[in-house]
C-alpha positions as CSV (number, residue, x, y, z in Angstrom):
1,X,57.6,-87.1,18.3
2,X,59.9,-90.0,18.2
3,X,57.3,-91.7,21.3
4,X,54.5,-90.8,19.0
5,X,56.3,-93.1,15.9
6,X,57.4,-95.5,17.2
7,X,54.4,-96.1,19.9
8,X,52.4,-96.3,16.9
9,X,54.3,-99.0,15.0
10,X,54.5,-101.4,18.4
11,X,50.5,-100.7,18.4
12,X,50.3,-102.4,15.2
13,X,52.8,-104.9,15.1
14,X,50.5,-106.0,18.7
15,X,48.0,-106.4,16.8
16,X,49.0,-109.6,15.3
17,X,48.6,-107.9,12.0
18,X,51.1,-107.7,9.5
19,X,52.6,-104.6,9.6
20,X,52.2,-102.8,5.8
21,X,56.1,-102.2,4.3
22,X,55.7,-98.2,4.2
23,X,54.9,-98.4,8.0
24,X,58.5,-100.2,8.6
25,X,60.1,-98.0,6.4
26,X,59.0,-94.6,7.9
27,X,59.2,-96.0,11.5
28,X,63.0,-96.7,10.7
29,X,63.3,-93.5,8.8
30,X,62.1,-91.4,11.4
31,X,64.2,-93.1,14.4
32,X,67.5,-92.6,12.5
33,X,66.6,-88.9,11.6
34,X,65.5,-88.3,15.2
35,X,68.7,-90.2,16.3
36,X,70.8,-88.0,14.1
37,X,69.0,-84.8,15.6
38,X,69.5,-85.1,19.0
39,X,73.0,-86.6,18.6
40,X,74.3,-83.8,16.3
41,X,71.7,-80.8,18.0
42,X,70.7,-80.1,14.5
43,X,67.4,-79.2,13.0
44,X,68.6,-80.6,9.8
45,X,67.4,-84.2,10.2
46,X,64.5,-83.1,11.5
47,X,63.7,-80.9,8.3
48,X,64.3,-83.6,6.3
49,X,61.0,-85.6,8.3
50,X,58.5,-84.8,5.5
51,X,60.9,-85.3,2.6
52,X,61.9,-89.2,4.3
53,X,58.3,-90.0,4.9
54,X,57.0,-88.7,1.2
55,X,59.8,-90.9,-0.4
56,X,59.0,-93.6,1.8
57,X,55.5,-94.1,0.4
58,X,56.5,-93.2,-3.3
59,X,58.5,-96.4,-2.8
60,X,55.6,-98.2,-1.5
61,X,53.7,-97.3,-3.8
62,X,55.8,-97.9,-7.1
63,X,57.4,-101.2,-5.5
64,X,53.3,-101.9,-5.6
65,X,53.3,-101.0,-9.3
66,X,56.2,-103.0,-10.0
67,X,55.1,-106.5,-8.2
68,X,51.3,-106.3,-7.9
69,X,48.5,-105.5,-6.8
70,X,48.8,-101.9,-6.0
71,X,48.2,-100.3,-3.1
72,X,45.4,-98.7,-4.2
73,X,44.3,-102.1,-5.3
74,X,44.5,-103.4,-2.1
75,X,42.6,-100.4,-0.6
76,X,40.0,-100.6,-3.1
77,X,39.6,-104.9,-2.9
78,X,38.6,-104.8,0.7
79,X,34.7,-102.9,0.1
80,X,34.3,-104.6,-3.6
81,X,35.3,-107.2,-5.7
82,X,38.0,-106.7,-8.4
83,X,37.1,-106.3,-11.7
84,X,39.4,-105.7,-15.0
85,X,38.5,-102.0,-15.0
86,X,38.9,-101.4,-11.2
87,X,42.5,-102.7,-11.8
88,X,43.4,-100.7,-14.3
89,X,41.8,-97.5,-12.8
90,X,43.4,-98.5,-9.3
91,X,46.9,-98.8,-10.8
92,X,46.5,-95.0,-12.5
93,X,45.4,-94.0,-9.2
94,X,48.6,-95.7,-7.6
95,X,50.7,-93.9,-10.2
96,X,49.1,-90.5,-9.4
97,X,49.7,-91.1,-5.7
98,X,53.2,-92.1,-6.2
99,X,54.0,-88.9,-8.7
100,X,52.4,-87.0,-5.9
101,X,54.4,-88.5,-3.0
102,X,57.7,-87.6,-5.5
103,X,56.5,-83.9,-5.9
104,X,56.2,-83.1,-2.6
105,X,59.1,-85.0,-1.6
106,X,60.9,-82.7,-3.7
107,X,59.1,-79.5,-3.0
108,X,59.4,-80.6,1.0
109,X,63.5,-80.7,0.6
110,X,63.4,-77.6,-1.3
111,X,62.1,-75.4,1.3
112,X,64.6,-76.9,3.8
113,X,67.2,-74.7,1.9
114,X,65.3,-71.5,0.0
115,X,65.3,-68.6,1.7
116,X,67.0,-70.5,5.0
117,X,64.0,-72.3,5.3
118,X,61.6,-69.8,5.9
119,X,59.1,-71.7,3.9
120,X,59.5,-75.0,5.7
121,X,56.8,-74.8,8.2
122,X,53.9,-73.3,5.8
123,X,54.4,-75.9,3.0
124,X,55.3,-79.0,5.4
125,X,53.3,-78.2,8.1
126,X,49.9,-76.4,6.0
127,X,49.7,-76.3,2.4
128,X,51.1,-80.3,1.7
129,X,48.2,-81.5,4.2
130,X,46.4,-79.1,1.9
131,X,47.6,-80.6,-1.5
132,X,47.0,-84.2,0.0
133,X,43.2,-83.3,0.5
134,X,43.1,-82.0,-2.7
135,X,44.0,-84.5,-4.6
136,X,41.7,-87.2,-2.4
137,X,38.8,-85.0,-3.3
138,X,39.4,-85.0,-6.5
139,X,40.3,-88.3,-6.9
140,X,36.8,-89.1,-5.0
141,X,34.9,-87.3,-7.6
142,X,36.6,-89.1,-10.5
143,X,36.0,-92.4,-8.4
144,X,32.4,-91.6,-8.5
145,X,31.9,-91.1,-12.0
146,X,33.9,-93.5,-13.3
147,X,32.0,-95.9,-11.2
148,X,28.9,-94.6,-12.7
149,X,30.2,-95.5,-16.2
150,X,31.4,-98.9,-15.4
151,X,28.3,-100.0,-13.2
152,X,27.7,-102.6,-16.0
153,X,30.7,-104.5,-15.0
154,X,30.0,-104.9,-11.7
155,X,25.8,-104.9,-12.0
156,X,24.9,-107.0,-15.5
C-alpha cells in the first residue's frame, strides 16, 4: 500500500504538474502512519488510514473556503466559465464536501475503537465509498437543476 502512495504522488509530481496541496498532505500522512505500523507492528496506524486521509481533504477543502477559489470552483472553471451564481453554488458545494470529509473522519475513527473495531472494515472499507457516491449523485442532480434555472446567466 505504501508502493501504491507514494508511486502515485512521484507519477504526478513527473508530470511537470503542480502537485494539488491534499495530494502532499495525504502522501506524507500515509508514509508516517505506514512508518509508524511497521515500526511499532501495530494495526493502529494503519486504522487510522481513512480517518488521516478524510481530514486531509476537509483541510483542503476549507483552507479553499478560506483563501479562494474553492476546490469545487476550480473543478467546475475547467469545463465552463465562472459566473456569480456558479461561485456561490460551488462554494456551498465545497462546504458540503468539507462537512462530509469531517463526518466520516469522525465516524472512520470511531469504528477503530467500538466494539474492538469490528465495524472498521464495513464502514471504511464499504458503506464510506457508499456515502461518497451518494452524495456525488445527489449533488449531480442538484447540479443539473440548478443549471437549468440559471441557464440565463450563462445563455442571454
Amino acid at each position: 500500500m505504501l508502493v501504491l502512495v507514494v508511486t502515485r504522488y512521484r507519477l504526478f509530481k513527473t508530470s511537470g504538474k503542480n502537485t494539488p496541496p491534499a495530494l502532499k498532505l495525504a502522501t506524507i500522512s500515509a508514509v508516517i502512519l505506514f512508518a509508524l505500523g511497521g515500526l511499532f507492528d501495530s494495526q493502529w496506524a494503519l486504522k487510522f488510514y481513512p480517518v488521516v486521509i478524510n481530514l486531509s481533504l476537509a483541510a483542503v477543502f476549507l483552507y479553499s473556503l478560506y483563501k479562494p477559489p474553492a476546490v469545487i470552483t476550480l473543478i467546475a472553471q475547467l469545463k465552463e466559465k465562472a459566473t456569480p451564481s456558479m461561485l456561490s453554488y460551488t462554494t456551498k458545494v465545497t462546504q458540503v464536501w468539507s462537512g462530509f470529509f469531517l463526518i466520516n473522519a469522525s465516524v472512520a475513527a470511531w469504528t477503530i475503537f467500538y466494539q474492538q473495531g469490528q465495524y472498521w472494515l464495513i464502514y471504511n472499507g464499504f458503506l464510506s465509498y457508499l456515502l461518497c457516491g451518494l452524495l456525488f449523485a445527489i449533488e449531480w442532480i442538484v447540479r443539473i437543476q440548478y443549471k437549468k434555472r440559471h441557464e440565463t446567466e450563462v445563455n442571454p
